[in-house]
C-alpha positions as CSV (number, residue, x, y, z in Angstrom):
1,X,122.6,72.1,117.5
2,X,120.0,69.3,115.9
3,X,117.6,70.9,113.6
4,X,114.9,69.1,111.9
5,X,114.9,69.2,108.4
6,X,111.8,70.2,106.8
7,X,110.1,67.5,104.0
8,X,110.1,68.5,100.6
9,X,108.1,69.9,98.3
10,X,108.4,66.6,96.4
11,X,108.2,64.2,99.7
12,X,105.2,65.9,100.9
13,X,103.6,66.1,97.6
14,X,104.0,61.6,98.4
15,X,102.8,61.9,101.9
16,X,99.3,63.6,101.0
17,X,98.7,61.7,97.9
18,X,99.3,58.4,99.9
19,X,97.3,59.7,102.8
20,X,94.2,60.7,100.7
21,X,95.0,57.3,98.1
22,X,94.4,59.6,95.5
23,X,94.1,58.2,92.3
24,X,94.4,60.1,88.7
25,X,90.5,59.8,88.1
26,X,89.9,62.0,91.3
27,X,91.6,64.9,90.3
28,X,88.6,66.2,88.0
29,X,85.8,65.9,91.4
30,X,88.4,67.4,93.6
31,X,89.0,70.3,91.4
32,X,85.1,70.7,90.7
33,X,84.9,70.7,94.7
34,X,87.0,73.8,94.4
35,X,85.5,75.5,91.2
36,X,82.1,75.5,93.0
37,X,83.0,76.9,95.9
38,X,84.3,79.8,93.8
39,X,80.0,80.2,93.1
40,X,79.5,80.6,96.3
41,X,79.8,84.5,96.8
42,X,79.9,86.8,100.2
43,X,83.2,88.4,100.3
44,X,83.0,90.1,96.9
45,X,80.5,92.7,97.8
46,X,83.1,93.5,100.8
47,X,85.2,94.1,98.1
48,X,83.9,97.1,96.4
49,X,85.1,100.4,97.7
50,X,82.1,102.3,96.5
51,X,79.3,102.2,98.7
52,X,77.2,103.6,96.6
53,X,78.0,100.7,93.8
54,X,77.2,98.1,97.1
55,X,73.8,99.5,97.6
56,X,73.1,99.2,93.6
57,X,74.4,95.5,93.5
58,X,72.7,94.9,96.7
59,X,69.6,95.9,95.5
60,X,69.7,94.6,92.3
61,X,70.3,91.0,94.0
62,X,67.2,91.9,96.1
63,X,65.2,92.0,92.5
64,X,66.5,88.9,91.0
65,X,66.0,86.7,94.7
66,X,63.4,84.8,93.1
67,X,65.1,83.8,90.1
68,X,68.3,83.4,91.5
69,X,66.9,80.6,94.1
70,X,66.6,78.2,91.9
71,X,70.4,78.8,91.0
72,X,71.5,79.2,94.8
73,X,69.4,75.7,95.6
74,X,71.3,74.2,92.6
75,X,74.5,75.2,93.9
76,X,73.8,73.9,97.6
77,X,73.0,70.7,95.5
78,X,75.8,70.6,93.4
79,X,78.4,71.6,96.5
80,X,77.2,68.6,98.3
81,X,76.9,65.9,95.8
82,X,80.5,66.8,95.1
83,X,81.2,66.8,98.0
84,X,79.6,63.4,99.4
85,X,81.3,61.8,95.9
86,X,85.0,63.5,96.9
87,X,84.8,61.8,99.9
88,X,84.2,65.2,102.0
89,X,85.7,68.3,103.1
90,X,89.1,67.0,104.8
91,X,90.0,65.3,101.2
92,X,89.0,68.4,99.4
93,X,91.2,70.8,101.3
94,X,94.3,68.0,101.1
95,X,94.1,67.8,97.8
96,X,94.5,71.6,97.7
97,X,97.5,72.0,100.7
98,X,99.6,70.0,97.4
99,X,97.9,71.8,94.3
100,X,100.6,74.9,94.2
101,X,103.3,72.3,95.3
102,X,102.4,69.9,92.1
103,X,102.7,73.0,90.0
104,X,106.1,74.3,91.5
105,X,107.9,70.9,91.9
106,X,110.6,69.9,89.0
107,X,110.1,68.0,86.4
108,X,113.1,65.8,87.4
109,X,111.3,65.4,90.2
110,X,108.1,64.0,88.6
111,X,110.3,62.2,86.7
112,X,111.7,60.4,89.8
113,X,108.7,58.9,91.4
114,X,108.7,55.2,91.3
115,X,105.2,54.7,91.4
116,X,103.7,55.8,87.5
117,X,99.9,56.3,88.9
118,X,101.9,58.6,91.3
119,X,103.3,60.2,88.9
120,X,100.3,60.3,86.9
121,X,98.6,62.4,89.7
122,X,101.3,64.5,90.2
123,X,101.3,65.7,86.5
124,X,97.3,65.7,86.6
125,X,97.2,67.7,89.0
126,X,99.9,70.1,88.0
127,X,98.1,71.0,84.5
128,X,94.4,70.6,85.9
129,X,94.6,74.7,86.0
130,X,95.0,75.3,81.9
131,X,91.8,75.2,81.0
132,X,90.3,77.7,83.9
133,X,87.2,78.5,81.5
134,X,86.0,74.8,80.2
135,X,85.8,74.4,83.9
136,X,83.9,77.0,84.9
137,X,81.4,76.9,81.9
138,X,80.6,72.7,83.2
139,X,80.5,73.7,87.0
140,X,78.2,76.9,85.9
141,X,76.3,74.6,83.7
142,X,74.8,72.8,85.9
143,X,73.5,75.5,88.5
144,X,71.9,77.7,86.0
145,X,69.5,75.1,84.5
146,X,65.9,74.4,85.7
């Protein structure tokens, strides 16, 4: 029986990063194409299990609508300049299918890719999680200003 062996973490880590020609200095925008999505907010209210605590945030939004549209119009904004500059939604959501993969994959592994921008992508990417918050604050940042 002929079974097709599956790529590795490490060769399909290659494959994506060669598909998308992603370079170390794209990293950052990709992950802010990410980070701003996480703005954008819908299912959270689906998430509470009190109705009653729904209705109160609910209404509450309803009270701040005005204010807040400046903020929402900023974050339409800032979702498609990031966008447009990433290069659009198909690079955005490669670039994620290898984030967990460049965070799992050995560092013998890294170690063993020929090409050093590669490799510099690989290890960008693997650490562009440990600092969640400095993200957040610059991605914030720049919805919640006039």
């Amino acid at each position: 029986m002929c079974r097709l062996s599956e790529e590795s973490q490490k060769d399909r880590i290659l494959r994506v990063i060669d598909e998308m020609s992603l370079k170390p200095s794209e990293v950052e925008l990709l992950e802010d194409c990410e980070m701003v999505t996480n703005l954008i907010i819908g299912q959270v209210l689906e998430m509470m299990g009190s109705k009653e605590m729904r209705e109160d945030v609910l209404w509450l939004q309803a009270q701040h609508v005005k204010p807040n549209k400046k903020r929402w119009t900023n974050i339409v904004k800032l979702t498609e300049e990031l966008w447009e500059k990433a290069g659009g939604g198909s690079r955005v959501k490669a670039y994620h299918s290898i984030e967990a993969a460049c965070r799992e994959i050995s560092e013998e592994d890294i170690l063993s890719i020929a090409d050093p921008e590669v490799r510099e992508t690989v290890k960008k990417i693997r650490h562009i999680h440990d600092n969640p918050l400095i993200r957040i604050t610059k991605i914030a940042s720049k919805c919640y200003h006039e």
